[in-house]
C-alpha positions in Angstrom: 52.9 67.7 156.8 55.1 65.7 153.9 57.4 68.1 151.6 57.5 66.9 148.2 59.6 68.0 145.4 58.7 67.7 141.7 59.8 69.2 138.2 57.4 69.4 135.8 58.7 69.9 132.2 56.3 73.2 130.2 55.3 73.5 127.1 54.0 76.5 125.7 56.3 79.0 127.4 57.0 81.7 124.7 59.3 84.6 126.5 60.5 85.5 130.6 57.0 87.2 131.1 55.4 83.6 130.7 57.8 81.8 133.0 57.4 84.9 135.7 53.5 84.4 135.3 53.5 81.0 136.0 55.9 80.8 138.4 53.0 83.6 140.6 50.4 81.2 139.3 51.9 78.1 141.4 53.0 80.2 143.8 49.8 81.3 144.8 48.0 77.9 145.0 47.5 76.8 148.7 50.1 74.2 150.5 52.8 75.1 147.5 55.8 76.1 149.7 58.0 77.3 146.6 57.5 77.3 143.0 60.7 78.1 140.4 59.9 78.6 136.7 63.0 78.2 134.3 62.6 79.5 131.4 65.8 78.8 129.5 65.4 74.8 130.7 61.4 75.2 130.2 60.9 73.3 133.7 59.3 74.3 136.8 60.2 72.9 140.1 57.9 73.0 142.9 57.8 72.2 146.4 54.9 71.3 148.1 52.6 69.6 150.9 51.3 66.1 149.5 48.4 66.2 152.1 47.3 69.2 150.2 48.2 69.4 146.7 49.0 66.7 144.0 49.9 66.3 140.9 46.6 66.7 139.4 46.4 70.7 140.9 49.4 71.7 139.6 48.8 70.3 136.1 45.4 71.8 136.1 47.0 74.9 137.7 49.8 74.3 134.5 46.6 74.3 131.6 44.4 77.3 133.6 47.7 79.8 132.9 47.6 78.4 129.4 50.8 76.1 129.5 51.3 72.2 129.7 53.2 69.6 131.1 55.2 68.1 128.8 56.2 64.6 128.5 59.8 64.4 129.5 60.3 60.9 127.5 59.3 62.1 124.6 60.4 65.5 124.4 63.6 65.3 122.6 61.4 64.0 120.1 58.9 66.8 120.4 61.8 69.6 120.4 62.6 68.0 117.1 59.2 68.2 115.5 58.5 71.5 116.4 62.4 72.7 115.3 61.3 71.4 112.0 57.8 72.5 112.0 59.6 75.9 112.5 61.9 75.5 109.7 59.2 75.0 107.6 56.9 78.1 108.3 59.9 80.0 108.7 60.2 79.1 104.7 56.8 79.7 103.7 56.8 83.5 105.8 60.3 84.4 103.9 58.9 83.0 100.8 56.1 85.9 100.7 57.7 88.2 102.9 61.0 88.7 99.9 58.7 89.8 97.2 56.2 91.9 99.3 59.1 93.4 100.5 60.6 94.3 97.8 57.3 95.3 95.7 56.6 97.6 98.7 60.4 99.4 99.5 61.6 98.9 95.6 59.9 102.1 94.6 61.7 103.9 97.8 64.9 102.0 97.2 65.4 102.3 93.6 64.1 105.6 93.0 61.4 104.4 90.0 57.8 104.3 90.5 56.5 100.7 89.4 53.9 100.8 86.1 51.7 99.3 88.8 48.1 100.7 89.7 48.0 101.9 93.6 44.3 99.7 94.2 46.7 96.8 92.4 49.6 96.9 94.7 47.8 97.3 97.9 46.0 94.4 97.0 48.8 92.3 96.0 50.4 93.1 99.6 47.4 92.2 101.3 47.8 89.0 99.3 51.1 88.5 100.3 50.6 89.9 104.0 47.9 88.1 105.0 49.3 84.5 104.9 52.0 85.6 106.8 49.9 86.4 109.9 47.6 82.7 109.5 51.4 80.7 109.2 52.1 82.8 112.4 48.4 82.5 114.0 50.1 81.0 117.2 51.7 84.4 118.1 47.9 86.2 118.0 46.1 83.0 119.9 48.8 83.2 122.5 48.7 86.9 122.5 45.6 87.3 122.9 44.5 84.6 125.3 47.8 86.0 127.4 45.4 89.7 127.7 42.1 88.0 128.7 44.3 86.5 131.6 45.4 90.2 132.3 49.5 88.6 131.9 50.6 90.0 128.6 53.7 88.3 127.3 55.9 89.0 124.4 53.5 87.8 121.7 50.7 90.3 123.0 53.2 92.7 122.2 53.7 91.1 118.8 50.2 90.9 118.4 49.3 94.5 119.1 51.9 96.1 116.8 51.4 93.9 113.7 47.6 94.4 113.9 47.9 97.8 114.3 49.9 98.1 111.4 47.7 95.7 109.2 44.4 97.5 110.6 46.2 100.7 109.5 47.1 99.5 106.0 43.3 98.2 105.3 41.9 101.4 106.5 44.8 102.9 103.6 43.7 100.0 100.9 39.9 101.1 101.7 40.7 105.1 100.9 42.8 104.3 97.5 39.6 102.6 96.1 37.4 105.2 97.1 40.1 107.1 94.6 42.3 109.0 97.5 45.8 106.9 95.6 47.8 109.2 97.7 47.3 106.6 100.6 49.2 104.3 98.8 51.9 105.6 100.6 50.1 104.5 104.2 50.5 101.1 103.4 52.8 98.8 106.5 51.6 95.6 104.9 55.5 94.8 104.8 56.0 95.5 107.9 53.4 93.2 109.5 55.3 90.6 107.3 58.6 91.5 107.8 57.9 91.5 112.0 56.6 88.5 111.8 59.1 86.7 109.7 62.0 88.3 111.8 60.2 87.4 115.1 59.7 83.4 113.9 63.7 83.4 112.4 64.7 84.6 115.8 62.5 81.9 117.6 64.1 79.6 115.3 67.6 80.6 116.2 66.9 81.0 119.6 64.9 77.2 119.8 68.4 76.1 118.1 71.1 77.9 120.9 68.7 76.9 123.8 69.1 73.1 122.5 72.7 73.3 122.1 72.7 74.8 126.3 71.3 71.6 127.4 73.8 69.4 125.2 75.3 68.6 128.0 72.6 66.4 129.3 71.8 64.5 126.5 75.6 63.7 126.1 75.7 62.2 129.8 71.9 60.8 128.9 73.5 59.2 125.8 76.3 57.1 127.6 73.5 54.7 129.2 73.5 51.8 126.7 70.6 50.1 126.0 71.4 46.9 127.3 73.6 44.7 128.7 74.9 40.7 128.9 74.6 38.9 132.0 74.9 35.4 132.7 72.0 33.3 133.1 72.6 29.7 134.0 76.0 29.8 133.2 74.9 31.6 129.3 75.9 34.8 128.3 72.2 36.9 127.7 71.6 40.0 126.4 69.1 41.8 128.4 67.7 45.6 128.1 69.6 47.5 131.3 66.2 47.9 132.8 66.0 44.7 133.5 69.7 44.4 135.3 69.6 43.7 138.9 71.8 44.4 141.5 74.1 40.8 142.1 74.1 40.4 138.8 77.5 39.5 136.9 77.2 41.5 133.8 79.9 40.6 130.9 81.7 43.0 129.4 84.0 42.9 126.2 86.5 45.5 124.4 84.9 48.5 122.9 81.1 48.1 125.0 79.9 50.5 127.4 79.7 49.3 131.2 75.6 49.9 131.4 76.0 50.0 135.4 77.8 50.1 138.4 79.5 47.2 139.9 83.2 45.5 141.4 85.2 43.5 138.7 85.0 40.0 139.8 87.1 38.1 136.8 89.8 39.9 134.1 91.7 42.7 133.8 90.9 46.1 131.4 91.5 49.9 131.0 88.7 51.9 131.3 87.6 55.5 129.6 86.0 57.5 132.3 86.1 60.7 131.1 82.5 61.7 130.4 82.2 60.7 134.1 85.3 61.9 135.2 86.6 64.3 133.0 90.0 62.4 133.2 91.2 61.9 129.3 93.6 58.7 130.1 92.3 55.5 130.7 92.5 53.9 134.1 93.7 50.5 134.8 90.8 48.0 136.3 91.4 44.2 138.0 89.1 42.0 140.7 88.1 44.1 142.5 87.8 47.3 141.0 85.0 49.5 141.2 83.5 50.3 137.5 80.9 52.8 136.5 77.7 52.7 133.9 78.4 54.7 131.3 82.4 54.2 130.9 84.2 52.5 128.4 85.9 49.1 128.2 89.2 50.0 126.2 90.3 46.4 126.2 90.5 43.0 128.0 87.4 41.1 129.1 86.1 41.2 132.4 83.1 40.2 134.2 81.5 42.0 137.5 78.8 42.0 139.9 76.1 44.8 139.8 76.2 47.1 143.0 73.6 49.8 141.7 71.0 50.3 138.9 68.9 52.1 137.7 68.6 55.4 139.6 71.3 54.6 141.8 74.5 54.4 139.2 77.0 57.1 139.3 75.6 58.5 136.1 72.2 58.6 137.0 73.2 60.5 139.9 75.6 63.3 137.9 72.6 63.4 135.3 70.1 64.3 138.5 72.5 66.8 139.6 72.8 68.3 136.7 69.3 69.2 135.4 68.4 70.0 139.2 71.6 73.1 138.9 70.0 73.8 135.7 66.7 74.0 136.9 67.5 76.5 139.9 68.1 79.8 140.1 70.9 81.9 141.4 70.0 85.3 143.5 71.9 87.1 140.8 68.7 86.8 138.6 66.1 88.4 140.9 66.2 91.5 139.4 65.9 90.4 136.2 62.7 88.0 137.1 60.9 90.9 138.9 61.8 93.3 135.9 60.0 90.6 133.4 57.1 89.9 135.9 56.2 93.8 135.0 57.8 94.4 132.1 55.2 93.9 129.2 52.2 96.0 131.1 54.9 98.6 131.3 55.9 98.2 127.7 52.2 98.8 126.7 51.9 101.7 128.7 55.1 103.5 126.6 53.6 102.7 123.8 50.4 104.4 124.3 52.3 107.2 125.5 54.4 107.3 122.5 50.9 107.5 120.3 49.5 110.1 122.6 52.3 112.4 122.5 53.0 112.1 118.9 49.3 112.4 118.0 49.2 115.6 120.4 52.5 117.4 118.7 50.8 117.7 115.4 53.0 114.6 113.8 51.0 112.9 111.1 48.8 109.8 112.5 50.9 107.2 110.5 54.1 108.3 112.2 53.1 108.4 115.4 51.7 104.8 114.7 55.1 103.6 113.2 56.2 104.9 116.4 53.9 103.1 119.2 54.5 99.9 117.0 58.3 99.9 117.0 58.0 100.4 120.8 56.0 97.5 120.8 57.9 95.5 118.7 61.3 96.4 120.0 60.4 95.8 123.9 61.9 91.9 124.4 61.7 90.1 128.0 63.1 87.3 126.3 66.9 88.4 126.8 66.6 89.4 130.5 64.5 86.0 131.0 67.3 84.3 129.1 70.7 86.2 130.6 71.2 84.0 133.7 69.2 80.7 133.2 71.3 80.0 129.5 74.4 80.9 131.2 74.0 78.7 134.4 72.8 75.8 131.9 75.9 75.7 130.1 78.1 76.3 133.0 77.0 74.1 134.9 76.7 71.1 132.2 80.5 72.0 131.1 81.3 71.2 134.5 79.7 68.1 134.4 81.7 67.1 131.5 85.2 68.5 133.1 84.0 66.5 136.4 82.6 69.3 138.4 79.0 69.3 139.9 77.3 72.1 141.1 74.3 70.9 143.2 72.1 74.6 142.1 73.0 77.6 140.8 73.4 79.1 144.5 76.8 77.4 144.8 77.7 78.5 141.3 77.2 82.1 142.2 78.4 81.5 146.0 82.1 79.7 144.7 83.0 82.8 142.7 82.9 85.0 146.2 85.2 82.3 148.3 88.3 84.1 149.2 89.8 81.5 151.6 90.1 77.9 151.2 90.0 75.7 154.0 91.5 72.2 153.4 90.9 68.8 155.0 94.7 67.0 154.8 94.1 63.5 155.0 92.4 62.2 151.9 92.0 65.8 150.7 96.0 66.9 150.2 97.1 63.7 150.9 96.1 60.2 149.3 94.4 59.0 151.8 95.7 55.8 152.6 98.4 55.7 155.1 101.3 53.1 155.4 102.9 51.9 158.7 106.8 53.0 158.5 108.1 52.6 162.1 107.6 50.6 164.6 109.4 51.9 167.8 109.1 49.3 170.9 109.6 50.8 174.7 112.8 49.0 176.6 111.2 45.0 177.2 109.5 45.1 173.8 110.2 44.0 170.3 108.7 45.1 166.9 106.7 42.0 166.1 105.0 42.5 169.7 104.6 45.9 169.3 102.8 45.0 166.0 100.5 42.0 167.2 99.3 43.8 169.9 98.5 47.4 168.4 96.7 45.3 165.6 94.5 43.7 168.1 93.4 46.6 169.2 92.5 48.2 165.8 90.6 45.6 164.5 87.2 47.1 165.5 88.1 50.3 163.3 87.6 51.6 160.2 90.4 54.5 160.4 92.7 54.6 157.3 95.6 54.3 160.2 94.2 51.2 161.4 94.1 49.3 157.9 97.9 50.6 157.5 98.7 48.5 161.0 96.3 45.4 160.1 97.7 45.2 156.9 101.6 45.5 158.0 100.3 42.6 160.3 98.8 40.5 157.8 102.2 41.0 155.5 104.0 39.5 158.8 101.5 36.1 159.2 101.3 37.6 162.7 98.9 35.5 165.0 96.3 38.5 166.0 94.2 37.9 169.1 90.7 38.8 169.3 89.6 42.0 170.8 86.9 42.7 172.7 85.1 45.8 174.1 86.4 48.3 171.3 85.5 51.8 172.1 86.9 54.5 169.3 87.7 57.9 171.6 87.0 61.3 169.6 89.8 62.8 168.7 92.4 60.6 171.2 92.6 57.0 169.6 90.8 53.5 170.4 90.5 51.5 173.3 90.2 47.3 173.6 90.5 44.0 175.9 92.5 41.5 174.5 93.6 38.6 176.0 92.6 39.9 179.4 94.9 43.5 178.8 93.5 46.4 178.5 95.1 48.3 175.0 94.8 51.9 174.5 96.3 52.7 171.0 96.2 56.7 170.2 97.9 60.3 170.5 100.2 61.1 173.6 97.5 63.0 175.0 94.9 59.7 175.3 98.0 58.0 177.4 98.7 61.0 179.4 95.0 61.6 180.7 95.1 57.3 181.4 98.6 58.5 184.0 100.4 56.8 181.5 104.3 57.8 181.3 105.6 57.9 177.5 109.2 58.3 178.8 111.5 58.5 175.9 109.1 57.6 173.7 108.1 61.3 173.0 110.9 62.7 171.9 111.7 59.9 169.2 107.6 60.6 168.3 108.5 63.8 167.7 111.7 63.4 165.4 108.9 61.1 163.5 106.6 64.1 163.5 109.3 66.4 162.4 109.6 64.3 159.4 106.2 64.6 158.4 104.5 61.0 159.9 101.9 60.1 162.3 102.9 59.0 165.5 100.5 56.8 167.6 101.3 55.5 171.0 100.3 51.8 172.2 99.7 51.3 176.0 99.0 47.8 177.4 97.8 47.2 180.9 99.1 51.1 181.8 102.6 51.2 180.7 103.4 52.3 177.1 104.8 49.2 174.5 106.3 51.9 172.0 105.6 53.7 168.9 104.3 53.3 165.6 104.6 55.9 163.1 102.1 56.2 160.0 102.7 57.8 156.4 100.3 59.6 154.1 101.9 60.2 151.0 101.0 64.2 149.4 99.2 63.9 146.4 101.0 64.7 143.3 98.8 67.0 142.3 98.1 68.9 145.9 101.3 71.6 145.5 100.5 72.5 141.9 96.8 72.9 143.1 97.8 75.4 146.0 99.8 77.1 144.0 97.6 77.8 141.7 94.5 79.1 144.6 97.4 81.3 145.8 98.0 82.8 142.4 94.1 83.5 142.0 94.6 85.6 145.4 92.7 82.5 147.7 94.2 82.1 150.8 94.7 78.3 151.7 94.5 76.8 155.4 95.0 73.2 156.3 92.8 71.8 159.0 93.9 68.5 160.6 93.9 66.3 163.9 97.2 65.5 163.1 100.2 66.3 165.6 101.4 69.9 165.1 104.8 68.8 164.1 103.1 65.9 161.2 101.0 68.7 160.4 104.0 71.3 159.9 105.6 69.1 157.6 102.8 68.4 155.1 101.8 72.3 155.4 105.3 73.1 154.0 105.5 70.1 151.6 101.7 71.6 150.1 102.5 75.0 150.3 99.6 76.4 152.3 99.5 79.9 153.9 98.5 78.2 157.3 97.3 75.5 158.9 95.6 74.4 162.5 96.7 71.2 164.1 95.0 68.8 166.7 91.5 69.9 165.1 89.1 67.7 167.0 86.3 66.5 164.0 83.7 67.5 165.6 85.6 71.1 166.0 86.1 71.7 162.1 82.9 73.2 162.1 83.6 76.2 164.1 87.5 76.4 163.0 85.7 76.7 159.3 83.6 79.8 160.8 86.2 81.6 162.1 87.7 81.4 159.2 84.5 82.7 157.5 84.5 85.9 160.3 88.5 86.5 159.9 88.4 85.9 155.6 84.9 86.4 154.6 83.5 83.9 152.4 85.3 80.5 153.1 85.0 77.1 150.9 85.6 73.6 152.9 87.3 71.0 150.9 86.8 67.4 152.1 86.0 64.0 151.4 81.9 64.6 152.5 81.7 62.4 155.0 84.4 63.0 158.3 83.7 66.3 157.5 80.6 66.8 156.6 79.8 69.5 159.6 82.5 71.3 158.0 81.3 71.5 154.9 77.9 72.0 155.9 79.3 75.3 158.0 81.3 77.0 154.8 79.7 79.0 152.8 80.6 76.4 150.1 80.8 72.9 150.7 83.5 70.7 148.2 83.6 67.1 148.2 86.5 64.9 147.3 84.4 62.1 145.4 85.3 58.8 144.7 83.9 58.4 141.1 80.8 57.2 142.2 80.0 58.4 145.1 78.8 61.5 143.9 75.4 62.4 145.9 77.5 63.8 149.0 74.4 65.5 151.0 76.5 68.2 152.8 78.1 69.0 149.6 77.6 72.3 147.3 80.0 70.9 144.7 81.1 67.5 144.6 84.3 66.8 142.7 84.2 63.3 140.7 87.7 63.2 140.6 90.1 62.6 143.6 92.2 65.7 142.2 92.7 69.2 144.4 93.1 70.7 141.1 89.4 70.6 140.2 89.0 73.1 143.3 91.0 75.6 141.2 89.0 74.7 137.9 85.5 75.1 139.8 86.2 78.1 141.1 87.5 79.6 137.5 84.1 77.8 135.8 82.6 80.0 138.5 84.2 83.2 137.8 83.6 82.4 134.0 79.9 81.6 134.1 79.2 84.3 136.4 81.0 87.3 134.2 79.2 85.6 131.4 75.6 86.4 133.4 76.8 89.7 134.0 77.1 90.1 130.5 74.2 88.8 129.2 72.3 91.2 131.8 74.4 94.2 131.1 73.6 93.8 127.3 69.9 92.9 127.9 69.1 96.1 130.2 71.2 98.3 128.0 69.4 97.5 124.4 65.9 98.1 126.3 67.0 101.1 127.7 68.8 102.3 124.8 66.1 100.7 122.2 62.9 101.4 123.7 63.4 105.2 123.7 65.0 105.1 119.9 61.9 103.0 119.0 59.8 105.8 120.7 61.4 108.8 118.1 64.1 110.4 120.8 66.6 110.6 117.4 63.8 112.0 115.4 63.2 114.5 118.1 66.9 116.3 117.6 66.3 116.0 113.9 67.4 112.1 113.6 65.9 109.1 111.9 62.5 107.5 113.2 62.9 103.5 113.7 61.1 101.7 110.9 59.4 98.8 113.0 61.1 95.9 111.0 64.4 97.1 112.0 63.1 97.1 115.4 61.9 93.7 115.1 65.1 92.5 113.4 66.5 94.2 117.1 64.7 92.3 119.3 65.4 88.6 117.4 68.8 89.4 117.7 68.9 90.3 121.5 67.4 87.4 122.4 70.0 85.5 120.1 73.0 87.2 121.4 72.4 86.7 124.9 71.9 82.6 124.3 75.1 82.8 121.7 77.0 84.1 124.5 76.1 81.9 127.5 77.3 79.2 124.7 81.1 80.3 124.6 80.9 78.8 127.9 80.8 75.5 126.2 84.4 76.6 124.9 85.9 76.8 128.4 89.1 74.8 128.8 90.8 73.8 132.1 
């Protein structure tokens, strides 16, 4: 069996009852594991067996539930067609519905009886009314189809109430010409209108907000340009970025967008990152340098060769992130999706009872109609549907701009419940890249042979402490002799031949379990310690050479940052391999509330769950790939990226920016987007419950008002609206 994963982009979906129906529909088709129906992003991602199901079911499966599969190239395109197509009906319906409106309430409003006869004016609104419904013939053909499937969505309800109230109104226009002009007064043509036009203006505002929630993609989508100059037999050609291939050397003057990834190979510039990076100054780029599609050349001329295209640039990657934490769904909005899934069958059901009970106290027919059809018209899954999905769309795109990314909507809910922070140091609080600051030789030794020999032995290893000592021995012209044999020891050090000697280079304890004395060597590796550096031992042939200690400067940012989780009521531990006194010294430099010392890597893992059993939920900050079990253990998972390496697998959030304070800034874009959802959902229960019972006469029952339908329709366009207005404040969240 073969899992595949696809998002399909739908058309057609009108409210939450539609997404929740079609999410059952894919559900229930055989070898779909999992089938997620967005309705805010209008995208459903399912997961599936290949050997079973293809694309061809689930677009049939799509069209059968009376949807479609959009084309995702051209649907910005399509969004805009139907936005104007929208504008333009919404013109036409306000352009009958004014003057029926006011020919039908004037009489009410003003106090005068118009000169008009009764047979006349019901007429002219029928006139008036009846256009109305053919402009807005998608609501009834969607309605209706949505019964015969036995999954009514909003627009059945729409349906129902304004052809109950037409139907009504003819049955009134048929009595005044058989001469009974007292039905005159029986006449909810305006209302039929009026519901209509109030329905489409909401759609229309609502169509508008939802665009705005996804701005955030088309601005990363945007930065892409369309092509790019590389040289071609010595000639600079422009070429569409498609067509860029990776060893390419792609030219790049001031003012041009880079169009993809690649290391500067000639000139000097300053890059603007920030739509990447979220970083507002420019950073400085020479041979060498990685660049990344989609930044800015500020100025200078440089050339460099193309390391990845296409699908495979950093942007590319963010974008994919993105739009899949859009797509998703956070637990919070369970309730809500099984409330839609039976929320319109319910709705119909008060609304008959409304009828029946008015109907059975003795109130006239026409009120208890106005009634039933204000129920109808008020109900609205559309703001439950839309309370979490908007919310997580523009939260999770802001972050994207501010150089946060949320891989799904679970980590965006998850980060707002961390209440411990458990900190890699090296590369994490610190910069990552050590520098060699002592070199200690044993009684017999000097430094240079202390150096050649320890540099030997570290030239099979990729440790950030082994480029400090090859470098330190480069800077020297030291003559290095080949190694042999290298064997890297978890958690100790490394161990080589060289020139017939055997070289163990690593902490006291990796000399100790050789039976090798360190003398007097410890205690001057523990005044190093004290002072904050890295100590590592070097043992040739059994006996110990000396010392060499190693530096890792704190980031700049790293006490501000700590500060700052400590203020927010976080609790902050440092987990490091580091000697306990190296690891006291940066703990006190940082400001953390603890830290554990001589952590194995492959024992962060369970140091990160106790943590989780002593703290509750715990968040593991690293740099993805040393510690990915770590991150993989906490209940959220933050990587340190590079700027472009951004697709961290054991990641929740990946940071783009080197910068501990982006910790503190997901975690309050957490807190924000998640008291927005709570919002939204507060507000969208609390007008149905409060509305649907208004709309059903419980005022006029204690002597109060009964609804008139088009305020209830005006109602339920503006739920929907204020629930997609207020995700969008999101958009004004500042760091």
């Amino acid at each position: 069996m073969s899992m595949q994963k696809v998002t399909l982009p739908i058309g057609g979906m009108h409210c939450a009852a539609c997404a929740s129906g079609l999410e059952y529909v894919l559900g229930d088709i055989e070898g779909v594991q999992s089938a997620q129906v967005n309705f805010a992003s209008e995208k459903a991602t399912v997961s599936y067996d290949d050997g079973r199901v293809d694309m061809a079911i689930l677009r049939r499966a799509v069209e059968e539930a009376g949807f479609f599969v959009d084309d995702e190239a051209d649907r910005r395109q399509a969004r805009e067609r139907e936005a104007r197509r929208q504008k333009k009906r919404l013109i036409a319906c306000a352009a009958l519905t004014i003057p029926l409106f006011c020919l039908s309430m004037g009489p009410m409003v003003l106090g005068v009886t118009l000169p008009v006869p009764p047979l006349v004016l019901a007429v002219v609104q029928l006139l008036l009314a009846t256009p109305v419904m053919v402009i807005c013939h998608d609501f009834y053909t969607d309605g209706v189809r949505s019964l015969l499937r036995g999954r009514p969505n909003m627009n059945a309800l729409i349906t129902m109430g304004t052809l109950a109230s037409y139907a009504y109104s003819l049955w009134a226009l048929v009595q005044i010409a058989m001469g009974n002009e007292q039905a005159v007064h029986q006449l909810y043509f305006e209302s039929t209108a009026v519901i209509l036009t109030l329905v489409l203006l909401g759609k229309t505002l609502e169509m508008r907000a939802k665009g705005k929630s996804g701005s955030a993609i088309e601005k990363l989508m945007g930065l892409t340009p369309k092509t790019g100059s590389v040289l071609r037999e010595g000639e600079e050609v422009e070429i569409p970025v498609a067509e860029i291939a990776v060893g390419d050397i792609v030219c790049v003057r001031p003012g041009e967008r880079v169009p993809v990834d690649g290391v500067i190979t000639e000139g000097e510039t300053a890059m603007d990152e920030s739509m990447l990076t979220g970083e507002s100054m420019p950073v400085d780029k020479r041979a060498g340098d990685r660049v990344s599609g989609g930044s800015i050349n500020k100025h200078g001329y440089f050339r460099f060769e193309a390391s990845h295209v296409g699908r495979d640039t950093a942007l590319a990657q963010i974008i994919r992130l993105v739009e899949e934490a859009q797509g998703s769904k956070a637990p919070i909005a369970r309730l809500a999706d099984r409330i839609a899934a039976v929320f319109v069958p319910v709705v119909l059901g008060i609304a008959l009872v409304t009828l029946a009970a008015w109907i059975a106290a003795g109130e006239p027919f026409a009120d208890a109609l106005k009634a039933a059809v204000s129920v109808l018209v008020i109900a609205c899954p559309c703001s439950l549907g839309l309370a979490t999905p908007t919310a997580i769309m523009v939260g999770t795109g802001r972050a994207a701009e501010l150089g946060v990314l949320f891989k799904n909507a679970q980590a965006l809910e998850q980060t707002e419940k961390v209440r411990c922070i458990a900190l890699d140091k090296t590369g994490t609080l610190t910069e990552g890249t050590p520098r060699l600051t002592d070199l200690l030789p044993a009684p017999g030794a000097d430094e240079q042979e202390l150096l050649r020999w320890a540099a030997a032995a570290e030239q099979g290893s990729e440790h950030p402490l082994a480029a400090a000592v090859l470098e330190e021995a480069a800077a020297r012209g030291l003559d290095i002799p080949a190694a042999e044999g290298f064997e890297a020891v978890s958690g100790r050090g490394v161990l080589a031949r060289a020139e017939g000697h055997v070289l163990r280079l690593g902490n006291e304890q990796m000399l100790r379990e050789a039976g090798i004395d360190t003398g007097a060597l410890s205690a001057q590796a523990e005044a190093l310690a004290a002072q904050g550096k890295t100590p590592v031992y070097l043992a040739r042939d059994g006996a110990a050479l000396g010392v060499l200690a190693m530096a890792d400067k704190l980031r700049q940012s790293s006490r501000e940052a700590v500060e700052s989780l400590r203020r927010m009521g976080l609790r902050t531990v440092m987990l490091t391999g580091d000697h306990a006194r190296a690891a006291e010294a940066i703990a006190r430099a940082s400001g953390v509330d603890d830290f554990e010392a001589n952590v194995l890597p492959g024992d962060k893992a369970e140091r990160v769950k106790k943590l989780m059993d002593a703290n509750g939920p715990v968040a593991m900050v690293g740099d993805g790939i040393n510690d990915a079990p770590a991150l993989a253990q906490a209940d959220v998972g933050v990587a340190i990226g590079s700027g472009t390496d951004v697709a961290m697998e054991s990641a929740d959030v990946v940071l783009v920016r080197s910068d501990l304070k982006d910790v503190v800034l997901a975690i309050r874009l957490s807190r924000a987007t998640m008291r927005n959802i709570r919002e939204n959902l507060f507000w969208a229960f609390c007008y149905n419950i409060i509305g649907i019972p208004i709309a059903a006469g419980l005022l006029h029952v204690f002597g109060g008002p009964l609804l008139s339908p088009m305020l209830a329709a005006a109602a339920m366009s503006f739920s929907s609206v204020s629930v997609v207005l207020n995700a969008l404040r999101l958009n004004l969240f500042k760091p």
